[in-house]
C-alpha positions in Angstrom: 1.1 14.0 8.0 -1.1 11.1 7.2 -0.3 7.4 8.2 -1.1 5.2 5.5 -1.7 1.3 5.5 -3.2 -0.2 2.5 -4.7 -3.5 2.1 -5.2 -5.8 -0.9 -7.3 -8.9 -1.6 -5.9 -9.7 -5.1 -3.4 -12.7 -4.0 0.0 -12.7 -3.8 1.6 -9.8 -6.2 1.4 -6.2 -5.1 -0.7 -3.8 -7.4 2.0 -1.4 -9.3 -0.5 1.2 -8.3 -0.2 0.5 -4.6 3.1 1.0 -4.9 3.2 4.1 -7.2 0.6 5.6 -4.5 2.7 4.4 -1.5 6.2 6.3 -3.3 4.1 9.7 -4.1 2.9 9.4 -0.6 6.3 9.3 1.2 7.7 11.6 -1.4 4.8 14.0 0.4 6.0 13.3 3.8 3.6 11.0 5.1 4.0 7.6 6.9 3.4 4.4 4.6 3.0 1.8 7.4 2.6 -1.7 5.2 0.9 -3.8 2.8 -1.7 -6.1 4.0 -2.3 -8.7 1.3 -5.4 -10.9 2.2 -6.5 -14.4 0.2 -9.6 -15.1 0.4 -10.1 -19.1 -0.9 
């Protein structure tokens, strides 16, 4: 089992495939901690 934590710098909305990778990866057992979303200005 992997933990997972993925981390975006795209601004405020979640990428759809960040979140389609994050479902297959818990459907596959493994630990999706969060979602880090980091602005840079």
């Amino acid at each position: 089992m992997l933990k997972i934590f993925f981390i975006q710098n795209l601004g405020i909305n979640e990428s759809l495939a960040i979140t389609d990778i994050s479902a297959f990866s818990k459907s596959k057992g493994h630990d999706v901690c969060d979602l880090l979303i980091e602005k840079k200005e």
